[in-house]
C-alpha positions as CSV (number, residue, x, y, z in Angstrom):
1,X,89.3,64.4,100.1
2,X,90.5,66.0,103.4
3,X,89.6,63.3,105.6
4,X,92.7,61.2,107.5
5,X,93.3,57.7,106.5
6,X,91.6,57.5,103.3
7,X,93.6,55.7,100.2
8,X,92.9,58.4,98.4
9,X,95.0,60.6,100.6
10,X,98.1,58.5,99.9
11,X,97.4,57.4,96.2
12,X,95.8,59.7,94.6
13,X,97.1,62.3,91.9
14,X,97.6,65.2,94.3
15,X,99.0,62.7,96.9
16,X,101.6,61.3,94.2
17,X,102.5,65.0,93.1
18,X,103.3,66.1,96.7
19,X,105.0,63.5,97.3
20,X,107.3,64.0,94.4
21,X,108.0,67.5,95.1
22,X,108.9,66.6,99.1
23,X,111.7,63.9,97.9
24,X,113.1,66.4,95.2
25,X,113.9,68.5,97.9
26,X,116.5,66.5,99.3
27,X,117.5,64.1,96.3
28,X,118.3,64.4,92.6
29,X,116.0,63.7,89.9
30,X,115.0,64.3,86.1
31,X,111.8,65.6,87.0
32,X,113.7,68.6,88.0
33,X,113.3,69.0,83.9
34,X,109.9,68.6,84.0
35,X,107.4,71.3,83.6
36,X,104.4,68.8,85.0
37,X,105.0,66.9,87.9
38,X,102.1,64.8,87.7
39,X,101.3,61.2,88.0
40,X,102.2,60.2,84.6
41,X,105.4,62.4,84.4
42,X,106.2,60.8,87.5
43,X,105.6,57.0,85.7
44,X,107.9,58.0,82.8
45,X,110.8,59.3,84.7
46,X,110.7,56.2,86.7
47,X,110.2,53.5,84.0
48,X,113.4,55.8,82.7
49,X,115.1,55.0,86.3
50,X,114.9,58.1,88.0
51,X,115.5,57.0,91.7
52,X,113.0,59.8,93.2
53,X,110.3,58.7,90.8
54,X,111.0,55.2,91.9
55,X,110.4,55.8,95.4
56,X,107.5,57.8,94.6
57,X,105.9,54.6,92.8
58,X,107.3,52.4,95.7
59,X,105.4,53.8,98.8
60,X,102.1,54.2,96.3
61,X,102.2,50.7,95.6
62,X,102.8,49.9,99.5
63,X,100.2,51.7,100.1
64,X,97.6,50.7,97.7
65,X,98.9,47.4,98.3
66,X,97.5,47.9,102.0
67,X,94.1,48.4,101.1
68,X,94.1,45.6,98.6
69,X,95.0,43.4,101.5
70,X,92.1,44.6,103.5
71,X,90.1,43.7,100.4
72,X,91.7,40.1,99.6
73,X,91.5,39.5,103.6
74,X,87.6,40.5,103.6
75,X,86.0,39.9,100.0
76,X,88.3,37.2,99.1
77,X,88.1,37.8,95.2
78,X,89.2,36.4,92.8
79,X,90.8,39.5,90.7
80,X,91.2,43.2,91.6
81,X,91.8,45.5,89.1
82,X,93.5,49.0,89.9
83,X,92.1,51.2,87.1
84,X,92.2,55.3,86.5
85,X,95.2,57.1,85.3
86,X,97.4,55.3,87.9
87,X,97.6,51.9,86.5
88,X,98.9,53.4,83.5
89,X,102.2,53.8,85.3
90,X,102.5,49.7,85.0
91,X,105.3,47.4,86.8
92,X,106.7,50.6,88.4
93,X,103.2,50.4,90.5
94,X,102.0,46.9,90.0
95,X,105.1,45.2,91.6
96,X,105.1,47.0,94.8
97,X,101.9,46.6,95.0
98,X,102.0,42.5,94.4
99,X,104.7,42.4,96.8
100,X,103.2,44.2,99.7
101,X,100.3,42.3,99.3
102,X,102.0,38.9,99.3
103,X,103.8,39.9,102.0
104,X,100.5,41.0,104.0
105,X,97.6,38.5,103.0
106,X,96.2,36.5,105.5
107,X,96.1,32.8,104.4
108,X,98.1,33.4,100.7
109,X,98.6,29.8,100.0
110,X,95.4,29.3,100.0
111,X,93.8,32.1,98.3
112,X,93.6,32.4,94.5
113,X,93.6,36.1,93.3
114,X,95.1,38.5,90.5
115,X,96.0,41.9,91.1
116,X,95.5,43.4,86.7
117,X,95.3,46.6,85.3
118,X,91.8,47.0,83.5
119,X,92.0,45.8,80.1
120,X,89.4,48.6,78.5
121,X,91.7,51.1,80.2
122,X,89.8,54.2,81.4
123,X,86.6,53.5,79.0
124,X,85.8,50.5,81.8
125,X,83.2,51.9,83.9
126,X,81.7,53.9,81.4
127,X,81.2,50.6,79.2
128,X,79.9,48.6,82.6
129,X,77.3,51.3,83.2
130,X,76.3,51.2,79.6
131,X,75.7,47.1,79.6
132,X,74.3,47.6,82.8
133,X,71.7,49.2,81.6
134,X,71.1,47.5,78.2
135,X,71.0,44.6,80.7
136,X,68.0,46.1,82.6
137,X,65.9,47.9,79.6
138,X,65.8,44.0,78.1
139,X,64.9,42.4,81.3
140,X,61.9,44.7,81.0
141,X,61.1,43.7,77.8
């Protein structure tokens, strides 16, 4: 997005990429092999135990785990669900997430909350906005 301090500038595709490339400069790793270094590439290779991919999926989760505490601390809901392409990476993301926001949470033993990848995968919104407005066009009859 360009902007400083955004989530997006530290979780997002391009940010997860970059990142990727920066630790392979100093540290081994199997996506040396591979010809995308994307965000899923990046999720396979660590699920497989590449260490760089790893750390890659670490400091995303730290990160988006951040923001999810400025959520839970605000909004105080009862789930959040992480949904696009980057909760297809699974534990590798969700525990470092779950753990920097347990660590961070104002109040945790007394706040109720799930932290779940969406279950209709990347179709979510699109299905919300279509029984949205089925919702509406029957409310007006």
């Amino acid at each position: 997005c360009g902007n400083r301090g955004c989530l997006e500038r530290y979780v997002g595709a391009r940010a997860i990429g970059h990142l990727a490339r920066q630790l392979m400069r100093s540290k081994k790793s199997s996506l040396r092999t591979r010809s995308r270094i994307d965000p899923e590439t990046i999720a396979q290779e660590a699920r497989k135990g590449d260490r760089v991919s790893r750390d890659v999926y670490a400091r995303v989760g730290y990160f988006l785990g951040i923001g999810i505490t400025s959520m839970i601390n605000l909004l105080d809901p009862e789930i959040v669900i992480v949904a696009g392409g980057i909760a297809q990476a699974g534990r590798v993301l969700f525990d470092p997430i779950k753990k920097t926001v347990n660590e961070r949470v104002m109040g945790r033993k007394f706040r109720n909350f799930s932290i779940v990848p969406p279950k209709l995968g990347d179709n979510a919104g699109i299905l919300g906005a279509v029984f949205y407005a089925r919702s509406k066009r029957q409310l007006r009859g």
